[in-house]
N, C-alpha and C positions, 0 to 999 in steps of 0.2 A: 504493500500500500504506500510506503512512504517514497519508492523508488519511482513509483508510478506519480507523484504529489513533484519532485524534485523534477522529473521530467517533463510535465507540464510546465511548472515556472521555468525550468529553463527557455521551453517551443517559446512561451511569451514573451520572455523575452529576449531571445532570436528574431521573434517577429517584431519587437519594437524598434531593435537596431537598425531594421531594413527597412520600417516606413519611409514615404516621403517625406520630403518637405511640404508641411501644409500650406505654406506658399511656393511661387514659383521662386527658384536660385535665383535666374535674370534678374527677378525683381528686387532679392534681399541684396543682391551687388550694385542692382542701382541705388537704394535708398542709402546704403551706406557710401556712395560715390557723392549724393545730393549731400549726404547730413553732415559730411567732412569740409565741405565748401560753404555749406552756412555755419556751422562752426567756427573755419577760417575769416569769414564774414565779419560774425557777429562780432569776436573782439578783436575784429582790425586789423589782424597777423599778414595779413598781403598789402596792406598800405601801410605798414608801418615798416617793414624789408621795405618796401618800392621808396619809400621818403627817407629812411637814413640811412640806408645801404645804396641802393643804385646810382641816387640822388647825389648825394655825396659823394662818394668813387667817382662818377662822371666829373665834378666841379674839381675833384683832388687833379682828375686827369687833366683836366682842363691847366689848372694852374702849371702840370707840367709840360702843358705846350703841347701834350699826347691828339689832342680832338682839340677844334675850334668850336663847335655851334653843339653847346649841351643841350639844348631843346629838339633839336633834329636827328637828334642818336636818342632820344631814350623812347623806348616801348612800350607802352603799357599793358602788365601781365594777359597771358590771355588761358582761358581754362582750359586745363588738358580733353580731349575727347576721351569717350570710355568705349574698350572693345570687350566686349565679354565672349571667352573663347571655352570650349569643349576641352581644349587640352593646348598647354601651351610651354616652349622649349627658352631658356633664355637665348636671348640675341645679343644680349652684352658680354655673355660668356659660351659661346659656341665651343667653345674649343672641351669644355666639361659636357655639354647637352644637359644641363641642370632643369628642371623642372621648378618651375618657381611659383608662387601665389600672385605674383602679378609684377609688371616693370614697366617702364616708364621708356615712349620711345621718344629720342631727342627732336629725330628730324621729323616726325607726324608729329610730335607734340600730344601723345596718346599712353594712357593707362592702358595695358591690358590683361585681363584678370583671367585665371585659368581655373572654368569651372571643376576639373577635373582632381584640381590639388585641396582646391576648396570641400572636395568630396570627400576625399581622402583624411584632410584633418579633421571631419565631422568624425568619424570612424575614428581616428584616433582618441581623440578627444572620450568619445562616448564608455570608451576600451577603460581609459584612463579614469574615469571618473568611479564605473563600474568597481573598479578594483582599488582606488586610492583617497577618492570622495568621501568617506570617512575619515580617514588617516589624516588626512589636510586640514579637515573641520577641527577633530582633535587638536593638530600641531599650531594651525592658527590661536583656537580657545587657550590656548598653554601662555602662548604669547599676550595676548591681550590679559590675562588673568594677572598675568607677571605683571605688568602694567598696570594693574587695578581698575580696568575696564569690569562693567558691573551689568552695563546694556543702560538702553532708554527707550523711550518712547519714539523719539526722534531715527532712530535707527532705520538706514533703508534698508528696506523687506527683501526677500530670495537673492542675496549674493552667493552667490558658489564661485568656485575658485578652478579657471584652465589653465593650461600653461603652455608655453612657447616656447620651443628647442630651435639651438642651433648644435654647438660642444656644450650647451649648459641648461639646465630646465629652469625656467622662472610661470611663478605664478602669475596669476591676475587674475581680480574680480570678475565678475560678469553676471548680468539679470539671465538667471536659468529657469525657464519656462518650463515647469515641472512635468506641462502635459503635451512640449515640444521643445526638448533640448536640441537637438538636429536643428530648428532654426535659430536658439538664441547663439549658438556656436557658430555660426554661418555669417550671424550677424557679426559677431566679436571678430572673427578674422578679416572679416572683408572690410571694418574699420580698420584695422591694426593697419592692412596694407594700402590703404590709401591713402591714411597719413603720411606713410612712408614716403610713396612715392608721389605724393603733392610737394616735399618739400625738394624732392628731387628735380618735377617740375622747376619749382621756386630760381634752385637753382641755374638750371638751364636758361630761364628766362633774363636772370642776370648776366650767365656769361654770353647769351648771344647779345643783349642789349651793350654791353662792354666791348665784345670783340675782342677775346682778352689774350687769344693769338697773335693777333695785329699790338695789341697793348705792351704785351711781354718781349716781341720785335722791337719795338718804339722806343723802347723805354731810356730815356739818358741818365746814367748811372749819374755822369759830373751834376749834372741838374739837377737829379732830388739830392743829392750831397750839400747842393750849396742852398737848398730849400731849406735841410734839416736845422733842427733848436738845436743848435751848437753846445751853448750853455747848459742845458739841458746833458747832450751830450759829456760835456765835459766832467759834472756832477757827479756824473756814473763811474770816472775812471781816481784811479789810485796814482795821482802823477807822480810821487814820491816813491812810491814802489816801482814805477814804470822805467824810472830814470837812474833809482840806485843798481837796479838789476840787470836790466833790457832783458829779459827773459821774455820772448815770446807767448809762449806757451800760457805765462802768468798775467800776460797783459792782457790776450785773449779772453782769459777767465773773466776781468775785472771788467772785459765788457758787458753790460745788461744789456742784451741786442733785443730782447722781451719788451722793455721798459720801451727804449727807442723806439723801436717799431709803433707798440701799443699807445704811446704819449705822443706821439708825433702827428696833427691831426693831418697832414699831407701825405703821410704813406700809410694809415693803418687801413684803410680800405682797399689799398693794394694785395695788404697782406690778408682782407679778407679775402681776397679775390684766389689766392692761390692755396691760402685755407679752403675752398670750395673742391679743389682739383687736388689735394690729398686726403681729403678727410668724407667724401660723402656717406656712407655706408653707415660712417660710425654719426654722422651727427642725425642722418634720416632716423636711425635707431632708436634715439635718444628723443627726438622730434614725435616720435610713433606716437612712445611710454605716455609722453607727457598731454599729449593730446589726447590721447582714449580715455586718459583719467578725466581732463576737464573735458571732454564730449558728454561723457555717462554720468558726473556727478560725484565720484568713487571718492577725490579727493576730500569731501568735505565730511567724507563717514570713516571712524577708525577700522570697521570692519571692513571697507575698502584699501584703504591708503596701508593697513598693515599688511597687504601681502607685500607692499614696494620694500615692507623692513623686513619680512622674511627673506625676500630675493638677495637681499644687500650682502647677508648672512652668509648666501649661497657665493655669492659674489667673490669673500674672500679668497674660497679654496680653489677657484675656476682661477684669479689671477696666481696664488703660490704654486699649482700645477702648470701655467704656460710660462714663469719665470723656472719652474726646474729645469724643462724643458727648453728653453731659449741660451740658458746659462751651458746646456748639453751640446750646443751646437746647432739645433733646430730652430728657423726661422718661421718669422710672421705666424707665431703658433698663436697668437693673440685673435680673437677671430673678433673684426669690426662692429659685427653685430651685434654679438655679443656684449662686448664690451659698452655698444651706444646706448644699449639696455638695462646697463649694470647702472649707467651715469644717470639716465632717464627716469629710475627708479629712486637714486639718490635725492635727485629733484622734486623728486614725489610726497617722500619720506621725511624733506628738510623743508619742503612749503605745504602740505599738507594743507589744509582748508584757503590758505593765502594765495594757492595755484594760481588760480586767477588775479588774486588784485597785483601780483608779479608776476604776470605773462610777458610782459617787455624786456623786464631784467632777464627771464629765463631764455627767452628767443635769443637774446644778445650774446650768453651764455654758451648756449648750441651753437650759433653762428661763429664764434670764434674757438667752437669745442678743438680739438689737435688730441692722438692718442696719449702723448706724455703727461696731459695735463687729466685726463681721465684716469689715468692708471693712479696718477698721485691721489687725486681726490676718492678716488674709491680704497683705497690702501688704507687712507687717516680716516673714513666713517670704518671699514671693516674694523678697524682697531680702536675703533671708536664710536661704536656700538648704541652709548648711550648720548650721544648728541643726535643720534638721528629724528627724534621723536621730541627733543624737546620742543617747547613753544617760545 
């Protein structure tokens, strides 16, 4: 009798794993396409890049003689088109044949999303939740308990907790539709990637507006030399040191090429410009985290925002494992994504309900994100635990 009892609940659910979606896919990849760009909207995040990013870099360029007529070079953003596809191979990276959840193409200026992968992590997802959906509920309640969370009234309702792999598994909230998780999981991912790739957008749209091929050609070293704050410059260096020793090596150190750059208001949008062309991966990652929180609300409930402190947790052992590794000889074992996600989480964790009234400080933040400065910042929270959460 009991064998026959166990083998029912299982056929059911078998059968639940395979229903459809009760909405059409198309339609749950459009709504999450529309609700990323009223998001982007609502608090301004594309006119406020286009006004001290573009804006400025062109006037910086300007002064170095780079472009004459700033009003006739800049573009104004235009939204990606959305292709939703059955199955789709990356084109950025051909040379793996990578399957991706969706990318961003430069020259159509087009999202395109693969419902196929999309399918795939529903399944995953539903596997995961099956088998570890308790175990996470526990490990969060542990944490917040420690914390002396107690609950309220105020609490938003059905948070369950997915997760996102790349080399690392991180959590995240998400409204889990009890009597259709296949669509709240559909929804969740098909946000995650269109943040991503909006801000990839973002950036294409600056570097064709810049032409920063032609820019990086152009460029007269002697002429922003004789632009730069001298004084400024000179602050930075050890001229006592520089003159008793000549030692090279120690002169170089005492330069703050950081400072320079970043306090120099005529080259740091230079240097954003080329922060764009080494870092995208890692700053869309980070751009994702931060936007699905303030899209959904998640930031302003500790039953949301603590899984960004469980992640952080997770965080530290993923970077002491790609520094063994790295120190062994093994290169770029550090994975971008990862890593943009450990930061994105950080940001989570450290502005909590304030997400939003510091959206401009945090966009500023990503836009000048660079791997060295992420690896530090996530090292001093992992080792530093209890600053994540204070207020």
């Amino acid at each position: 009798m009991d064998s026959t009892k166990e083998y029912i609940k299982d056929l059911v659910h078998n059968i639940k794993k395979v229903l459809p979606l009760k909405d059409d896919l198309d339609k749950i990849i459009e709504r999450s396409y529309e609700k990323a760009f009223e998001i982007l909207d609502k608090y301004g995040i594309i006119e406020y890049i286009e006004s001290k990013y573009i804006k400025k870099a062109l006037e910086s360029l300007h002064k170095f003689g780079i472009i004459e007529d700033i009003e006739s070079k800049y573009t104004n953003y235009k939204k990606p088109k959305l292709e939703i596809l059955e199955d789709y191979i990356s084109k950025n990276e051909p040379s793996i044949a990578e399957e991706v959840a969706g990318e961003y193409s430069i020259p159509e200026n087009k999202i395109t999303i693969s419902k196929k992968f999309i399918e795939s992590y529903i399944d995953s997802q539903l596997e995961f939740l099956d088998h570890y959906e308790g175990e996470i509920k526990r490990s969060i309640d542990k944490i917040l308990r420690s914390l002396g969370y107690k609950g309220s009234n105020g609490d938003i309702q059905d948070i369950g907790y997915l997760y996102m792999a790349n080399n690392s598994i991180f959590l995240y909230p998400s409204y889990i539709n009890k009597k259709n998780k296949r669509e709240s999981i559909a929804e969740a991912i098909s946000l995650f990637t269109m943040f991503h790739e909006d801000l990839h957008s973002l950036d294409d749209n600056i570097l064709n507006t810049l032409d920063i091929d032609n820019i990086l050609n152009t460029l007269d070293i002697d002429n922003i030399l004789n632009t730069l704050d001298i004084d400024n410059i000179l602050n930075t260096l050890d001229i006592d040191n520089i003159l008793n020793t000549l030692d090279i090596d120690n002169i170089l150190n005492t330069l703050d090429i950081d400072f320079i750059i970043k306090n120099d208001s005529t080259i740091k949008y230079i240097y954003y410009l080329l922060n764009i062309l080494d870092n995208p991966e890692l700053r869309a990652s980070a751009f994702e985290v931060v936007m699905y929180y303030l899209a959904n609300g998640f930031h302003k409930d500790i039953k949301g925002y603590i899984a960004a402190y469980f992640n952080i947790l997770k965080c530290g052992n993923y970077i002491k494992e790609a520094n063994i590794l790295e120190n062994n000889g093994y290169n770029n074992i550090v994975n971008p994504y990862d890593l943009g996600r450990c930061y994105g989480n950080i940001i989570v964790a450290t502005n909590k309900s304030s997400l939003e009234e510091n959206i401009y400080d945090i966009i500023d933040d990503i836009i000048h994100l660079d791997k060295k400065r992420a690896i530090e910042v996530i090292k001093y929270y992992v080792y530093n635990p209890d600053k994540l959460l204070q207020d």
